[in-house]
C-alpha positions in Angstrom: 50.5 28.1 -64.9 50.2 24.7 -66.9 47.3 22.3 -66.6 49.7 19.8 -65.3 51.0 22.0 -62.4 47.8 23.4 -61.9 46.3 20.0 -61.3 49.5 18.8 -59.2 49.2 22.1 -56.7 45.7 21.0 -56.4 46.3 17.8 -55.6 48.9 18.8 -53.1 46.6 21.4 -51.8 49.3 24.0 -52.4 48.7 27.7 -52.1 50.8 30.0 -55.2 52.9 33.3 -53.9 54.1 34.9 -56.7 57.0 37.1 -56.4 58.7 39.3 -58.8 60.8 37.4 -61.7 64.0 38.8 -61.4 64.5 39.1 -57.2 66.5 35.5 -56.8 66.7 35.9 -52.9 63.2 36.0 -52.8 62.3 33.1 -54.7 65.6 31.3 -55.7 65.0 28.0 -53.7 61.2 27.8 -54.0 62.1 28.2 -58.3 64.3 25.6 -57.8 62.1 23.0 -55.6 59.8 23.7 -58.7 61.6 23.1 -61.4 62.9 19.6 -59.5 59.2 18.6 -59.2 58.4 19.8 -62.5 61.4 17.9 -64.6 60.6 14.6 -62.3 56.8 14.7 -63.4 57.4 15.7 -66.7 59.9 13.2 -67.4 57.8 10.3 -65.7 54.5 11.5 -67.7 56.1 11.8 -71.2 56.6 8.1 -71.2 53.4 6.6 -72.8 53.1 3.6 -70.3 53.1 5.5 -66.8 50.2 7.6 -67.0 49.8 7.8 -63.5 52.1 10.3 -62.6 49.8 11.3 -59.9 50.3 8.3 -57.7 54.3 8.9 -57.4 53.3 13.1 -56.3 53.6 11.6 -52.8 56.6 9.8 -53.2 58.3 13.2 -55.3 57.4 15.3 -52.6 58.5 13.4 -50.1 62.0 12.6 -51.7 62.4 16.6 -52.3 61.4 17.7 -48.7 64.1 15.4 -47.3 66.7 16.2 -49.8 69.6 17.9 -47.9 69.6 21.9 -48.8 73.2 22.5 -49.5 73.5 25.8 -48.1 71.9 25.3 -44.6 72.7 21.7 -44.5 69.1 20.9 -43.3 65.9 19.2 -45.2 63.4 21.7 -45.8 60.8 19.8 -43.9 63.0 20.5 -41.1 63.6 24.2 -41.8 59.5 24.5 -41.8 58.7 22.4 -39.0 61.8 22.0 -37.0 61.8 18.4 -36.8 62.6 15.5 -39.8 59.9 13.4 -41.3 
């Protein structure tokens, strides 16, 4: 796991699961709530004047949990709690 993503699940006080590589139905939307975070931080921290890619984490994950899954047409705050933020 990179620094970066190591410091962000940190931060976010998230717990890692890993799962095998090659089982999509296992991991498929969790790789993809990943990669959305990861290519949103990374873009934000590659430019030279916004540092503070850590103060938006909030903001990123909150965007992402109520993004509308377009298979069960829910958020996935609501698929894990059962009611929208």
């Amino acid at each position: 796991m990179s620094e970066v993503f190591q410091a962000f699940a940190e931060m976010m006080q998230s717990r890692s699961r890993a799962t095998l590589n090659h089982r999509p139905q296992a991991n498929g939307q969790q790789e993809r709530s990943v990669k959305t975070v990861m290519q949103s931080v990374r873009v934000y921290a590659e430019d030279p004047l916004q540092q503070d890619w850590d103060e938006i984490a909030e903001k990123l994950i909150f965007a992402i949990n109520n993004s509308q899954d377009g298979t069960r047409k829910e958020t996935p705050f609501y698929l894990v709690h059962g009611w929208d933020a």
